[in-house]
C-alpha positions as CSV (number, residue, x, y, z in Angstrom):
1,X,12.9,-51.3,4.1
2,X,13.2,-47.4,3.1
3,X,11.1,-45.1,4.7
4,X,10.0,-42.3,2.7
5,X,10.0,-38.7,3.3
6,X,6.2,-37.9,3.3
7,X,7.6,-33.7,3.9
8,X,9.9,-34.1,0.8
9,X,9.0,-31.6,-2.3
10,X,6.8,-33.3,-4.5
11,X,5.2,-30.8,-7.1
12,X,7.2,-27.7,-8.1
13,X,5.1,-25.3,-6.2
14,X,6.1,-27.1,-3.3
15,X,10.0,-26.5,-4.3
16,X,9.8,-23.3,-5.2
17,X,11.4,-21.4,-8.3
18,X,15.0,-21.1,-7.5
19,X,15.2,-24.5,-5.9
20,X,13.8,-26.2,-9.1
21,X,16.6,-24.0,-11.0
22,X,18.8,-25.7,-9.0
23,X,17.5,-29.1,-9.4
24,X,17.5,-28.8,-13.2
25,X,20.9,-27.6,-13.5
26,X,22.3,-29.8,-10.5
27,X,25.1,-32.1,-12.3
28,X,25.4,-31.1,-15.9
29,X,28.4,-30.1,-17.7
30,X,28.2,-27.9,-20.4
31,X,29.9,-28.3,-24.0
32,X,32.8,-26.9,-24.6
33,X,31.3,-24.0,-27.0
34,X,29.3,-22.8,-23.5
35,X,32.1,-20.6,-21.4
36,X,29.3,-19.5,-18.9
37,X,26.4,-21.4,-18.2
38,X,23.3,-21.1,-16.3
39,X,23.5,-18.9,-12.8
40,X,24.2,-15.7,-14.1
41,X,22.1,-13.1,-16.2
42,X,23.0,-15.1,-19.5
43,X,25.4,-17.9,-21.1
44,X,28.4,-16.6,-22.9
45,X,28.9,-19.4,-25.8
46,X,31.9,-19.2,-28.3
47,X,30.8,-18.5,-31.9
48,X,33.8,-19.8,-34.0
49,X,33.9,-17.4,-37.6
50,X,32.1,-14.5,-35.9
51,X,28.7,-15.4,-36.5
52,X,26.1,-17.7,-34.8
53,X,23.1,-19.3,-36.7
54,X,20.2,-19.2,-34.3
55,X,16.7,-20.5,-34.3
56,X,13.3,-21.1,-31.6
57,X,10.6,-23.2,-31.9
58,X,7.9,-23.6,-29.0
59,X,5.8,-27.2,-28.2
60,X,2.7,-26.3,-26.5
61,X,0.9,-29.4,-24.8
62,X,-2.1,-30.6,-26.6
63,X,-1.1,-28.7,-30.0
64,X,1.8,-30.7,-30.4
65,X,2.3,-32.9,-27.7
66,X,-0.1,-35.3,-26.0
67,X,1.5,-36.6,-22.4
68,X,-1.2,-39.9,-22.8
69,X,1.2,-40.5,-25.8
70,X,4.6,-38.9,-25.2
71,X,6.8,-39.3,-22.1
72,X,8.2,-36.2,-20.8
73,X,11.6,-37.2,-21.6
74,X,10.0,-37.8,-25.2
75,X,9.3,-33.9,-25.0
76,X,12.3,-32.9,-24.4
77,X,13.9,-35.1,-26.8
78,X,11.5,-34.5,-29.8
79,X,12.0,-30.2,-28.4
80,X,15.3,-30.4,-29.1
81,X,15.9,-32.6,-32.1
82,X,13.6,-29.9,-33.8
83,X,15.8,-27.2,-32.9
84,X,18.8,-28.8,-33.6
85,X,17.5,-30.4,-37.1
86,X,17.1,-26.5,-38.4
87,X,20.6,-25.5,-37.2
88,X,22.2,-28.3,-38.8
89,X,20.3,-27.5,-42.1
90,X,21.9,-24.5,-42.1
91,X,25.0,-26.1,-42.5
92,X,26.1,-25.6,-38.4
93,X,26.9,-27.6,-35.2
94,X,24.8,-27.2,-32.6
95,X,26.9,-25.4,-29.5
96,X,24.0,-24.7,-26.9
97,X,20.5,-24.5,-26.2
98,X,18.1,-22.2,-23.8
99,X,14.9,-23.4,-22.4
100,X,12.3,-21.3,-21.8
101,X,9.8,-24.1,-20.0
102,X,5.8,-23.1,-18.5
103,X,4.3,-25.5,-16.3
104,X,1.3,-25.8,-13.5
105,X,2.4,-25.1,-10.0
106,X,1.3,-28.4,-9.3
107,X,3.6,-30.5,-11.7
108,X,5.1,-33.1,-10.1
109,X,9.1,-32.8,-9.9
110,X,9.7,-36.4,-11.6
111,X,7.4,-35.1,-14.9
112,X,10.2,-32.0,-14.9
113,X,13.1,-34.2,-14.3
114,X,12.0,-36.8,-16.8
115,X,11.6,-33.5,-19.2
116,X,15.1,-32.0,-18.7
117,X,16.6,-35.7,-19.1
118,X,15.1,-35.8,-22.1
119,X,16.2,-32.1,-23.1
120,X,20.1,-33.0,-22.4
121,X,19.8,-36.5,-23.8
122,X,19.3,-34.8,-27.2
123,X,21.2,-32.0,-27.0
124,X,24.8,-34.4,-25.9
125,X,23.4,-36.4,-29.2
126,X,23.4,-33.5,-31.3
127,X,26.9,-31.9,-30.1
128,X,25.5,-29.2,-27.8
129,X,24.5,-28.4,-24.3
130,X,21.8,-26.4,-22.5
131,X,23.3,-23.3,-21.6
132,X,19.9,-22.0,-19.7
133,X,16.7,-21.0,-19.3
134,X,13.2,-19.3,-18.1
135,X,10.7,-20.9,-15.7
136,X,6.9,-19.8,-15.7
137,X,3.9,-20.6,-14.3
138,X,1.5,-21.9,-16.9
139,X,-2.0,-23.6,-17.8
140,X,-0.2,-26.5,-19.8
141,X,3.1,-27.5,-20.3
142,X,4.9,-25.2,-22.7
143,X,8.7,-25.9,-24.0
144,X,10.2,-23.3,-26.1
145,X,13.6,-23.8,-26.9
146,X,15.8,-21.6,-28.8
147,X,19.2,-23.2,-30.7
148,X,22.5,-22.0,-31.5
149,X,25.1,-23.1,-33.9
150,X,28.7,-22.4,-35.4
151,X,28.7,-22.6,-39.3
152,X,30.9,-25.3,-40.2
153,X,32.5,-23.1,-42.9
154,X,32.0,-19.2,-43.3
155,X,28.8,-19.6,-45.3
156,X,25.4,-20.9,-44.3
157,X,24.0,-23.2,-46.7
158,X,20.6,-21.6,-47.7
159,X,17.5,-23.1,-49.2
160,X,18.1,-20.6,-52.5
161,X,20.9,-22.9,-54.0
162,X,20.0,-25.3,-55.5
163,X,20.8,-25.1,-59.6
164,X,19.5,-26.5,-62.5
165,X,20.8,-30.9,-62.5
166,X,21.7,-31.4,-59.4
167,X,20.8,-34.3,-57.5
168,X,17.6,-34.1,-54.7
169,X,19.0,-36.6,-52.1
170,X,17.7,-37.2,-48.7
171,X,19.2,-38.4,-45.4
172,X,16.8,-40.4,-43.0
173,X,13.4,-41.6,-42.6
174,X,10.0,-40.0,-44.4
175,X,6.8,-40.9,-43.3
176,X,7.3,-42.2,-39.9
177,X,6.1,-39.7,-38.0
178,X,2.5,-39.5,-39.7
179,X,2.3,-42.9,-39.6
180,X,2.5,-43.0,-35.8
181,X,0.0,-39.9,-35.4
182,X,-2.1,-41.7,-37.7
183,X,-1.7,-45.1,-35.2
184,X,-2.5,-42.7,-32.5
185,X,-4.9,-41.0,-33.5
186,X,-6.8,-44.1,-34.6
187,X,-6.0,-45.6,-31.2
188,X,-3.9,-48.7,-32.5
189,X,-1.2,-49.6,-30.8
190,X,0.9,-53.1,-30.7
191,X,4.2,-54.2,-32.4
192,X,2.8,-53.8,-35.5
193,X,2.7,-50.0,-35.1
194,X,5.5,-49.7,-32.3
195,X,8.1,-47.9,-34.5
196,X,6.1,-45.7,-36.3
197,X,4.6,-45.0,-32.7
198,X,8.1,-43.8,-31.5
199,X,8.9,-42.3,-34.4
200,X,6.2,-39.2,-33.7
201,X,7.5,-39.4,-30.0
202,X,10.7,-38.7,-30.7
203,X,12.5,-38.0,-34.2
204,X,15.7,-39.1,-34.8
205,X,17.4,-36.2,-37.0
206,X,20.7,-37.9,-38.8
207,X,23.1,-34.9,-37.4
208,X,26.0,-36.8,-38.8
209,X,25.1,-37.7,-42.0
210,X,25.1,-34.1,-43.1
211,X,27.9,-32.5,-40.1
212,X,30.4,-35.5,-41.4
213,X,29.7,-34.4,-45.0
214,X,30.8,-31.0,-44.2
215,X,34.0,-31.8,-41.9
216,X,37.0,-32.9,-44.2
217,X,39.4,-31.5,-42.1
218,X,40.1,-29.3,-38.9
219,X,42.4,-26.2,-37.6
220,X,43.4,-25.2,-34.5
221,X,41.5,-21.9,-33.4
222,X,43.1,-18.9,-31.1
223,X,40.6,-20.3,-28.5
224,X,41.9,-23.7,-28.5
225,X,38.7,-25.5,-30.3
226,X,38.8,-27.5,-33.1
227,X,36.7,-25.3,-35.9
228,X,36.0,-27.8,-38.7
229,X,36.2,-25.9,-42.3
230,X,33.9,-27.0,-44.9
231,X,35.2,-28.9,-48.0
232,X,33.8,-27.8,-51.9
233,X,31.4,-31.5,-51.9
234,X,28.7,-29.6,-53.8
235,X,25.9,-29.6,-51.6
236,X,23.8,-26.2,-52.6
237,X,20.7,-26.1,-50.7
238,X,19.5,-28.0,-47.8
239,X,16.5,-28.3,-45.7
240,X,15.0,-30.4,-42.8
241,X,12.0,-32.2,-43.7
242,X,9.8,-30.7,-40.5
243,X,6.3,-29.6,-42.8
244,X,6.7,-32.6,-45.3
245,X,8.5,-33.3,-48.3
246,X,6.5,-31.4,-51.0
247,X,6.3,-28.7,-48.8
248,X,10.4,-28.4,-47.6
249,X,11.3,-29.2,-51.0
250,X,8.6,-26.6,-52.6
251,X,10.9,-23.8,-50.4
252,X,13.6,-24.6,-52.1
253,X,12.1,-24.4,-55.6
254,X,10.8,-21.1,-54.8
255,X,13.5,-19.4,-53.1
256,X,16.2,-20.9,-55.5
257,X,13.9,-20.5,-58.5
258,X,13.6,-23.6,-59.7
259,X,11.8,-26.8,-60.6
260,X,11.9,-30.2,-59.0
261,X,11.1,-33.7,-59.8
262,X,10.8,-36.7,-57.9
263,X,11.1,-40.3,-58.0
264,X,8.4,-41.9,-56.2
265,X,10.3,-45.1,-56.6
266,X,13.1,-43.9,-55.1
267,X,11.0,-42.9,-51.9
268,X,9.4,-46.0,-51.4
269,X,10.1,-47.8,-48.1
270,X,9.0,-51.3,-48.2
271,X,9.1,-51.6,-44.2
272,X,6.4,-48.8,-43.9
273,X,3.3,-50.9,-46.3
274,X,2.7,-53.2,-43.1
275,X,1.9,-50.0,-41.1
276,X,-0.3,-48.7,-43.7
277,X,-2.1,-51.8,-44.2
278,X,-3.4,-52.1,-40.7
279,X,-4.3,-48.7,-40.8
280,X,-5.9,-48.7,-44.8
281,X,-3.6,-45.2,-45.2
282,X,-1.3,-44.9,-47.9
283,X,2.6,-44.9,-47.3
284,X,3.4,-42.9,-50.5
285,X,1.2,-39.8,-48.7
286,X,2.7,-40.2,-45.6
287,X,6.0,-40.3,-47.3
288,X,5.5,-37.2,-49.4
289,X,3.5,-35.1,-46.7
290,X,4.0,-35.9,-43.6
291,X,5.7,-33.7,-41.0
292,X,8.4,-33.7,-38.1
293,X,10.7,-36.6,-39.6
294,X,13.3,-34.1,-39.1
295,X,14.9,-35.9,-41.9
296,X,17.4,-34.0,-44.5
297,X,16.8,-33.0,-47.9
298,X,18.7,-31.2,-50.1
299,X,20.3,-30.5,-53.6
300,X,23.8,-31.7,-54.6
301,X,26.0,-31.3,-57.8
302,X,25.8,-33.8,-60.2
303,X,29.7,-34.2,-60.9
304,X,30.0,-35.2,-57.0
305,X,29.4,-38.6,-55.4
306,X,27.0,-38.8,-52.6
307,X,28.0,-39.4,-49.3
308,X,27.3,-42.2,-47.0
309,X,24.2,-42.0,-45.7
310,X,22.0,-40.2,-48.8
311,X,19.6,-41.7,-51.0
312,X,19.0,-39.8,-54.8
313,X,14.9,-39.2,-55.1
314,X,14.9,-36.6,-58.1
315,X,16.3,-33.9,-59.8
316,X,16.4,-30.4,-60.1
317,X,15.2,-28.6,-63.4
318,X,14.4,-25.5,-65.2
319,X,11.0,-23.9,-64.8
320,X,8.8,-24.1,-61.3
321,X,6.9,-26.2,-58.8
322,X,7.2,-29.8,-57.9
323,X,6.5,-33.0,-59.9
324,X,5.9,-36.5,-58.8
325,X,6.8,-39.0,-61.5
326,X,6.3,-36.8,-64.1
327,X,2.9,-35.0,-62.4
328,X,2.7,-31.6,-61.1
329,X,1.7,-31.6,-57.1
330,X,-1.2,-29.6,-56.2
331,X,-0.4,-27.8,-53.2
332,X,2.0,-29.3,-50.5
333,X,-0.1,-31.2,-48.4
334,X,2.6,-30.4,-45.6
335,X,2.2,-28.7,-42.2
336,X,0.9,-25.4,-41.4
337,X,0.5,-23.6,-37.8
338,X,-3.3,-21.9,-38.3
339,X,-4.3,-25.0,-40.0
340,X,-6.8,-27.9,-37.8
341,X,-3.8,-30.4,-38.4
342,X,-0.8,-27.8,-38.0
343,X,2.4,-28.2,-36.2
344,X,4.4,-24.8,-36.5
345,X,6.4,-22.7,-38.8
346,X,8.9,-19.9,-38.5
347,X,9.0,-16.3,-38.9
């Protein structure tokens, strides 16, 4: 029988700051995009074309994370796949990531284990590594993670292109994740609920779906990396769906100055009216405004076939705002920081 060490480091106070550096970065190899990684006063990461598409986004515990739902290596997956989600809907790979993580002296070590696990699980799955970091001393956990990306071609693709008939199409799930706050929140649990329930855990943004629609072919770079060079497929403004639908979509019809109208019939997901009925909510709602799906929207020519992986819900048209089947939205019903329901926004 093993005898454990009852002296052994248990909570990070007792490992101390530079020992739990160590123990975080003990084992991990970096992408190849990261030349230097943690231990020195910062990462050197390649960026491919000369310019690097960067982005941050901070989870602070209780505001948008609960640890009586999540895991921690739910946290760091769902901290990530955020970060990663807005680089890719620039039209970018992910290369690296840096942490900056606060925590109570008296964390245990397998709650920041579990965490970084859960950081470098999503980070391999989005093409990227993480390159380093900051350690504090907080009153809850905090994770703040800034992202960095190589634009797959020498342009960004920016939520101000979309034009007058293209085709609104989205890539992965809608609704999902306010259908498991709204399990939560209502305290039902049971397979009934279980997806949706890991769907607000942890998103599951479909990186390849809009990377492999941008990668027709690759050249060899002075460096030695395969840079991937972005085809003509038509695709003129994208956005992840992190606020909701009417919301992401309404920034596009702004900044692009145009109108946009949906096809509720096109959204519907039969496998989400189970969900609602044991919770009396209504899909279409959770579909159209719900947040942190980290799924992919965006705006494609007509004259192009869509690629795998993306589903026509609407159209793009002259004027302003967003319609429904034919009616105009009031408001967005999406995600707001300062709100009581609020998840986050950006500068």
């Amino acid at each position: 029988m093993a005898i454990s060490d009852s002296s052994a480091p248990r909570t990070v106070r007792e490992l101390g700051e530079f020992a739990l550096i160590d123990r975080i970065n003990a084992g991990r190899v970096q992408a190849p995009a990261v030349v230097l990684g943690p231990g020195d006063d910062a990462a050197l990461v390649m960026a491919p074309g000369g310019r690097v598409v960067l982005t941050t986004d901070m989870l602070v515990q209780d505001r948008h994370f609960r640890l009586d739902w999540s895991s921690p290596a739910d946290i760091g997956r769902k901290a990530i796949a955020q970060n990663a989600a807005d680089v890719v809907a620039m039209g970018a790979m992910p290369t690296a990531f840096v942490v900056a993580l606060g925590c109570r002296a008296d964390t245990p070590l397998e709650v920041i284990d579990d965490l970084v696990d859960g950081l470098w699980a999503e980070a391999i799955r989005a093409g990227g590594s993480v390159a380093g970091g900051d350690l504090v001393c907080s009153r809850e956990l905090i994770v703040s993670v800034t992202a960095m990306g190589a634009l797959v071609s020498g342009s960004p693709i920016e939520r101000a292109g979309a034009r007058v008939g293209d085709v609104v199409a989205v890539s992965g799930r809608l609704g999902w994740s306010a259908a498991g706050l709204a399990a939560f929140t209502a305290g039902v649990t049971g397979a009934e609920v279980e997806q949706a329930l890991a769907a607000h855990r942890v998103p599951q943004p479909p990186y390849a779906t809009v990377l492999d629609a941008l990668q027709d072919r690759a050249i060899d770079s002075p460096a030695g990396q395969r840079v991937p060079q972005r085809p003509n497929i038509g695709l003129h403004a994208l956005t992840d769906v992190s606020d909701g639908l009417l919301a992401d979509l309404g920034h596009i019809a702004g900044a692009s100055g145009v109108a946009i109208a949906l096809d509720s019939a096109a959204l519907h997901d039969p496998a989400l009216e189970p969900i609602a009925a044991v919770l009396d909510a209504d899909a279409v709602q959770w579909i159209l405004t719900g947040g942190e799906d980290h799924a992919f929207v965006g705006t494609w020519a007509p004259d192009r076939p869509l690629p795998a992986g993306w589903l026509a819900i609407g159209r793009v048209e002259a004027g302003a705002g967003l319609t429904v089947d034919g009616a105009a939205t009031i408001g967005d019903g999406g995600w707001e920081s300062f709100r009581a329901t609020g998840s986050g926004a950006r500068w």
